[in-house]
N, C-alpha and C positions, 0 to 999 in steps of 0.2 A: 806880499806881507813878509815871507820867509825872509826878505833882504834887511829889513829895517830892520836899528839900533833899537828902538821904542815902540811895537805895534802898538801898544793904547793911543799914546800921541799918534801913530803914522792915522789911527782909524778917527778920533779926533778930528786932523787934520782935513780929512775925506771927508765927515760928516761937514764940518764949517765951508767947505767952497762948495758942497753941494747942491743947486736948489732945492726948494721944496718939495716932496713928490717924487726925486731922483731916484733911483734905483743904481746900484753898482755892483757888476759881480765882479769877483778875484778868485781868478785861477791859482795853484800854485799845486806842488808836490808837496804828498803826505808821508807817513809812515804808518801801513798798512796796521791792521791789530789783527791780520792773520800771521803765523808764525812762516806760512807756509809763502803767503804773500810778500813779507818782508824778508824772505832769502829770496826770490824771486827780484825782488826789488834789488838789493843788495848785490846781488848775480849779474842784472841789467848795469847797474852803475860801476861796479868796480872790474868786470872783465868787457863791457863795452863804451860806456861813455867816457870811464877820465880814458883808458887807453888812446882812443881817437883822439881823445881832446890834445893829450899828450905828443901826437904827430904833430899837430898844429898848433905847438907851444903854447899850450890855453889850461898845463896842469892844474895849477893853481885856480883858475876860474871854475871847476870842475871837483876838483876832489873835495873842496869844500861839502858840498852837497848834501852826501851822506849823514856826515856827524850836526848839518844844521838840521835834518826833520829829527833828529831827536830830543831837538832843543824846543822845536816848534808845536805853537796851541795845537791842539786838537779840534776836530772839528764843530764839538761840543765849545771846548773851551774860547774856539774863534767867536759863537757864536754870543758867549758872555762878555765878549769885549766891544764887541758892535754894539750890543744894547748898552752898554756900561759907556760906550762914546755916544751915544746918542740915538742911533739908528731904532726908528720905530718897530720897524721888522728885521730877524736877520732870520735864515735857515742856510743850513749848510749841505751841502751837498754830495756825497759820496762819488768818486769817476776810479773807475778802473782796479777793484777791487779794494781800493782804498789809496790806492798809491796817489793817487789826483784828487782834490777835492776842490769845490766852488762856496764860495761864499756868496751868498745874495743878500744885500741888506738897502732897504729903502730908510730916507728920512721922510717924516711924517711934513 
């Protein structure tokens, strides 16, 4: 979801090709609501992911990252946009101290 222009259309979109009964989770990266997690996080991405990425000229695909989770719904707010698209159920799902989170959302 982090990638898309429009998440209400991208969820939208998910709900309309889904059948009935379907279930769909999404994985993505968060931005923790510990202070101590989100330098952690921030520690991870800026002294070893874009580095790496940066050998193998992939700066730009990479350093984005960072400043997109803090653009990005929360995992409360993910879960008002799934109902708001249609999905009969959605729950969200905490991974990795919050840095990762799942979305689960079934249409009815």
């Amino acid at each position: 979801l982090r990638n898309l222009t429009d998440i209400p259309q991208g969820l939208r979109e998910l709900y309309r090709v889904l059948k009935s009964g379907a279930t769909v989770a999404i994985l993505d990266m968060h931005r923790p609501a510990s202070d101590w997690m989100r330098s952690l996080q921030d520690w991870y991405l800026n002294t070893l992911v874009v580095p790496a990425a940066t050998e193998f000229g992939l700066t730009d695909e990479y350093a984005y990252i960072a400043p997109s989770l803090d653009r990005f719904p929360t995992g409360d707010e993910q879960v008002k946009l799934a109902q708001a698209a249609g999905f009969d159920r959605a729950v969200h799902y905490r991974l990795m101290g919050g840095m990762m989170g799942v979305l689960v959302a079934t249409k009815g």
